[in-house]
C-alpha positions as CSV (number, residue, x, y, z in Angstrom):
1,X,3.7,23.8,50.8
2,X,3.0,20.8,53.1
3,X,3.8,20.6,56.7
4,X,6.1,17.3,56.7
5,X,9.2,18.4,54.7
6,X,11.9,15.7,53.2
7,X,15.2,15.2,51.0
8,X,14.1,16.6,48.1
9,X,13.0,20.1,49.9
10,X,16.3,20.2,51.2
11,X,17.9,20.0,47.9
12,X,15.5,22.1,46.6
13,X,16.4,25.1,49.0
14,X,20.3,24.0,48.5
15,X,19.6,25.0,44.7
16,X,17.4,28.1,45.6
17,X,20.4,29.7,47.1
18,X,22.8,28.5,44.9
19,X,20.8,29.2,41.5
20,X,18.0,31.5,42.1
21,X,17.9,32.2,38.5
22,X,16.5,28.3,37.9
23,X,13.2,27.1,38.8
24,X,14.2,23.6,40.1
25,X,10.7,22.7,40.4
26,X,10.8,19.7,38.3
27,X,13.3,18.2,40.4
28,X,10.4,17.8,43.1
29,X,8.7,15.4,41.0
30,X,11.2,13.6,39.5
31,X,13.1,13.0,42.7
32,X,10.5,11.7,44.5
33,X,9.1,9.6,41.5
34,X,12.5,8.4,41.8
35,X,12.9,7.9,45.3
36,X,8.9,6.4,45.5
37,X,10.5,3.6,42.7
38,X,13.6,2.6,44.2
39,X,10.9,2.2,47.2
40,X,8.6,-0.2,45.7
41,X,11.3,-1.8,43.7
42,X,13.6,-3.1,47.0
43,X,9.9,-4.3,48.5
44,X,8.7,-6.1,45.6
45,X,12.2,-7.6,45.0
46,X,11.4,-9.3,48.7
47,X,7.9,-10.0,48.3
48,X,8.8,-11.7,44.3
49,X,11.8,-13.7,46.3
50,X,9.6,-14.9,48.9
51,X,7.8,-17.3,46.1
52,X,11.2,-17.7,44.2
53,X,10.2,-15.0,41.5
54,X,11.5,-12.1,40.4
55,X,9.3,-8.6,38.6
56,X,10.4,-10.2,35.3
57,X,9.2,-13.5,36.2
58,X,6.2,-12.4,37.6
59,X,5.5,-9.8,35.2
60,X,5.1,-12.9,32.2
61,X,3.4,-15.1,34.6
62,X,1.0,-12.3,35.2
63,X,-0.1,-11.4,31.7
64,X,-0.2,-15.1,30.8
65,X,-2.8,-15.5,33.6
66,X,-4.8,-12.2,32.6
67,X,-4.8,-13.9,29.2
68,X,-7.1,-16.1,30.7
69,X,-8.0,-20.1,29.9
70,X,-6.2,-21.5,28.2
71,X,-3.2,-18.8,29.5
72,X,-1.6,-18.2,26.4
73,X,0.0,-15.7,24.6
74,X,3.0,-15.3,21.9
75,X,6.2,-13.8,22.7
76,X,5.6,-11.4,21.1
77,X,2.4,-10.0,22.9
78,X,4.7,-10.8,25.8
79,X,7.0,-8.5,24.5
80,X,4.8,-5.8,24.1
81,X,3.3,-6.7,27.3
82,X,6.5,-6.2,29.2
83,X,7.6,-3.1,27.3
84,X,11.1,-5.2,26.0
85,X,13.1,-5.9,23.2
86,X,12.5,-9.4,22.2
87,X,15.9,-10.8,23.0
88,X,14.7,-9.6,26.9
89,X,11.7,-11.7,26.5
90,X,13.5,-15.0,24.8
91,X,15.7,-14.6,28.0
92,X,12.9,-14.2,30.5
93,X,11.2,-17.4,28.9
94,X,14.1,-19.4,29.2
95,X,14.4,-18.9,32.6
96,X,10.8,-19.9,33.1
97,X,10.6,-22.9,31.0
98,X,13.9,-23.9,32.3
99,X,11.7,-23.8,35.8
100,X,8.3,-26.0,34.8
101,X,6.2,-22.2,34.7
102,X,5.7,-22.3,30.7
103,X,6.0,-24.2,28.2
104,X,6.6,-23.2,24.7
105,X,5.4,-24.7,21.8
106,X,4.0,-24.5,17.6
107,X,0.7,-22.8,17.5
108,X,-1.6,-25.1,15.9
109,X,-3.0,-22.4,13.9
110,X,0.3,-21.4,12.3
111,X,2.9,-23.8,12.8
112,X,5.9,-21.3,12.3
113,X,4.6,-19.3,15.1
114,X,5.0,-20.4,18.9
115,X,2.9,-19.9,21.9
116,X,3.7,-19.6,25.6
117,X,1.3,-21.6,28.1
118,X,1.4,-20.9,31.7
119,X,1.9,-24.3,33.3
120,X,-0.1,-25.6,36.3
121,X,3.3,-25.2,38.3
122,X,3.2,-21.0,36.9
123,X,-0.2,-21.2,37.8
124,X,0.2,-21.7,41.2
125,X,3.4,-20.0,41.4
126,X,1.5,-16.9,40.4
127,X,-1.5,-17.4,42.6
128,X,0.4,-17.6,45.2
129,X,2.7,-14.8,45.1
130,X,-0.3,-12.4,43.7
131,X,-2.0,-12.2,47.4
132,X,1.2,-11.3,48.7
133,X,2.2,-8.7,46.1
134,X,-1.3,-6.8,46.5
135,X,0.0,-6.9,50.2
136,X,2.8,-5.4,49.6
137,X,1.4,-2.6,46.8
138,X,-0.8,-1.8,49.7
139,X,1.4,-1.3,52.6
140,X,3.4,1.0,50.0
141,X,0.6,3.2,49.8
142,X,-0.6,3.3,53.3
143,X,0.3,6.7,54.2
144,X,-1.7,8.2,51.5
145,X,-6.1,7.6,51.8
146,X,-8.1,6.0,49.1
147,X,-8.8,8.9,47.3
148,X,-5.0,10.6,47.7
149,X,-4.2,7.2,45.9
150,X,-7.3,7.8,43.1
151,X,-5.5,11.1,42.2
152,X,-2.3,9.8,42.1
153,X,-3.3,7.3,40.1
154,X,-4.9,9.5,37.9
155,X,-2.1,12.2,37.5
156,X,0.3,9.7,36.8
157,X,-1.8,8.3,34.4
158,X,-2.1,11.6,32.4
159,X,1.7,11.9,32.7
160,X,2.5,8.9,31.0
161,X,-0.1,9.0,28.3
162,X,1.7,12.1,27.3
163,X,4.7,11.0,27.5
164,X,3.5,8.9,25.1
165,X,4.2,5.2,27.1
166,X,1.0,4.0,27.5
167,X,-1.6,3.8,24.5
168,X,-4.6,6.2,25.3
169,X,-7.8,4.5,25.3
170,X,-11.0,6.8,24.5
């Protein structure tokens, strides 16, 4: 048991003496995953609206950049990217094309298929907010040392491969 207690061990003792026949353990992970979430979401929602993004946003910008030259992909590796159904994505790339950050248009290579192109204007939108967001990952995880954060990192890892959300690589 650590020395620095929180919520969650108070609600953890609260259901110790009112259902000592339970092991509530899970409720210590999963309450703080939860709580460690709502965390980074409220601080990413700032840094993103700083540079007039938001996690969807960035999140398309970003995997077009990783793409590399010429930053293109098709919705639907955007999709699959992004973990969403692909009326999510048509919505996302609206929004985005309706702001100069992509522009959509026929592959050349198959002419019923389309492909998203991060413009110059995404290009620098995404640069620019990507410092910033690495700032504010890192402040997030301050309180824990480099190689608390490696096993983190590592455990959650091996939670959500099986879970079954992230393909496992051998």
């Amino acid at each position: 048991m650590s020395d620095v207690e929180d919520a969650v061990d108070q609600i953890l003792e609260q259901w110790a003496g009112e259902r000592p026949d339970l092991d509530c353990a899970p409720m210590g992970v999963i309450g703080r995953i939860t709580q460690v979430q709502r965390e980074v979401y409220l601080a990413q929602r700032t840094t993103f609206a700083r540079h007039g993004l938001d996690a969807p946003s960035f999140d398309v910008l970003a995997a077009l950049r990783r793409a590399g030259p010429p930053y293109q992909l098709t919705p639907t590796a955007l999709m699959r990217s992004a973990l969403v159904t692909s009326g999510a994505i048509t919505q996302r790339l609206d929004r985005l094309e309706e702001k100069g950050l992509i522009t959509r248009e026929r592959s050349e290579a198959d002419g019923r298929a389309v492909v998203v192109t991060l413009s110059d204007v995404g290009r620098a939108a995404l640069d620019g907010a990507l410092p910033d967001h690495l700032e504010t990952e890192r402040r997030l995880l301050d309180a824990l040392p480099a190689e608390d954060q490696e096993l983190l990192a590592g455990l959650l890892r091996r939670l959500l491969v099986g879970l079954g959300r992230v393909p496992h690589r051998s």
